[in-house]
C-alpha positions in Angstrom: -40.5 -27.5 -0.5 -41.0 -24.2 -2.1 -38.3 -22.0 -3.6 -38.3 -18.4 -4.4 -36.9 -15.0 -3.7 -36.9 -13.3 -0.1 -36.8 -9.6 -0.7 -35.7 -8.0 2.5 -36.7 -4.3 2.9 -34.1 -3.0 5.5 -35.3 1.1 6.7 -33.8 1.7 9.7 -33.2 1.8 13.3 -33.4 3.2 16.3 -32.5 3.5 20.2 -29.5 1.4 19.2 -26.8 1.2 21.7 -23.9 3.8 21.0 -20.6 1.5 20.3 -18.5 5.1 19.8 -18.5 7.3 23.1 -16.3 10.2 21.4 -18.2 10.3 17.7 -21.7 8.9 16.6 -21.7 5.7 15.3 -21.2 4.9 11.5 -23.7 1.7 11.6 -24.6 -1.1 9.0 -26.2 -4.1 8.7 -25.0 -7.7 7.8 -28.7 -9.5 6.8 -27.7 -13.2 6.8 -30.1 -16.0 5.0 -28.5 -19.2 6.1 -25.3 -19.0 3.7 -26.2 -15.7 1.6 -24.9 -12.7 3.4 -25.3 -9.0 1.8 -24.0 -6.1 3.3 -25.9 -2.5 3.7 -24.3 1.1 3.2 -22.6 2.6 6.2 -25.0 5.4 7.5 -22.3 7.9 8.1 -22.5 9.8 11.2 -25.9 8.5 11.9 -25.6 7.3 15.6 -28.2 5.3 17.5 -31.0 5.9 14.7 -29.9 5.3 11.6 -32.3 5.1 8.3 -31.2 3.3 5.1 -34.5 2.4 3.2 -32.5 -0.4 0.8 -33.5 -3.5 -0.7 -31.9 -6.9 -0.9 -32.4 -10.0 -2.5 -31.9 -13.8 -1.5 -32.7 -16.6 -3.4 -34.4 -19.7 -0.6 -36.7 -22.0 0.6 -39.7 -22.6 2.9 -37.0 -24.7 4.9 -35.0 -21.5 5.8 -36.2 -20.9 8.9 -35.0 -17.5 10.0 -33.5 -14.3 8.8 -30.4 -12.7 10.8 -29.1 -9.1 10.9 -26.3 -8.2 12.5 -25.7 -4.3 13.0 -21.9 -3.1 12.9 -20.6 0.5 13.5 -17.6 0.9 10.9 -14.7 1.6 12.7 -11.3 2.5 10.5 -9.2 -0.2 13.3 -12.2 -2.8 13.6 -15.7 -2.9 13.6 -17.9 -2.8 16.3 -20.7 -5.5 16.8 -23.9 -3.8 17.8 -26.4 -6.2 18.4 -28.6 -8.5 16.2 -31.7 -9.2 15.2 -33.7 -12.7 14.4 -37.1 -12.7 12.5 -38.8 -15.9 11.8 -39.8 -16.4 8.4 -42.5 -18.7 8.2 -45.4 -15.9 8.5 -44.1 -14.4 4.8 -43.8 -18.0 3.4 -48.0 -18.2 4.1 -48.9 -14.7 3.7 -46.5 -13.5 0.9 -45.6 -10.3 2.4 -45.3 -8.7 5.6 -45.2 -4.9 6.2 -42.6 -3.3 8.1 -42.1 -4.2 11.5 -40.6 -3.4 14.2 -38.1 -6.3 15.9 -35.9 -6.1 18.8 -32.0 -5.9 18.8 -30.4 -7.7 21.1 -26.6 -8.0 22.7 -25.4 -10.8 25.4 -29.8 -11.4 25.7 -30.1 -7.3 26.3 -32.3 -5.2 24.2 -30.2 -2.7 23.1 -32.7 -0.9 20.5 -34.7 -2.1 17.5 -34.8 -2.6 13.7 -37.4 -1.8 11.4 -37.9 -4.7 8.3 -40.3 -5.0 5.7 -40.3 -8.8 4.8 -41.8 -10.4 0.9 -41.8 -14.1 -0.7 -42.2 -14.6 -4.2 -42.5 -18.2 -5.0 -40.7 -19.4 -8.2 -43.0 -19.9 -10.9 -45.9 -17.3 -9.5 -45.8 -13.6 -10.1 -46.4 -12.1 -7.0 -49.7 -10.7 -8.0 -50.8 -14.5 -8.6 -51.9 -15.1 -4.5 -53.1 -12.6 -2.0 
């Protein structure tokens, strides 16, 4: 089993499905690797595209089999689940990085819009320049 960090490159969405019918939607992501769950800013006001070009950080394994994230439109009562997205992860285990890509978001097996990710796997022990 390899271990190592998963650096998650979240930039943005679009064509999402619009949770707020008065206002835009206020949407985040929840990126979930197996127990680790991190949290994105709220793109204010952004609506059905939203763009937020952050990175996050999981520690994991080659055994972690998928990546999950959940988009939410903040709501001051409760938030709104928007759809979610999975992405396998073995590809970035074998090639060390993949560049962003496009994935589909999905609600009750509907495509409701998409999600753009940048995905990159730095084993422990090995600078990332060490393999191509």
């Amino acid at each position: 089993m390899v271990r190592g960090t998963l650096e998650v490159l979240l930039v943005g969405a679009k064509g999402l499905e619009n949770t707020d019918f008065l206002n835009n939607m206020d949407p985040y992501a929840l990126i979930i690797c197996r127990t680790q769950e991190q949290r994105s800013s709220v793109a204010s006001g952004k609506g059905r595209d939203p763009d937020w070009n952050e990175t996050f950080v999981f520690s994991t394994s080659d055994d972690v089999t998928e990546l999950i994230i959940k988009l939410m439109d903040s709501d001051v009562d409760s938030d709104d689940f928007v759809g979610e997205a999975s992405i396998p992860l073995e590809a970035v285990y074998v090639q060390g990085n993949i560049p962003t890509t496009v994935y589909n978001v999905v609600k009750d097996g509907e495509y409701c819009g998409e999600i753009k990710i940048g995905l990159t796997f730095n084993p422990e022990g090995q600078r990332p320049d060490e393999y191509s």
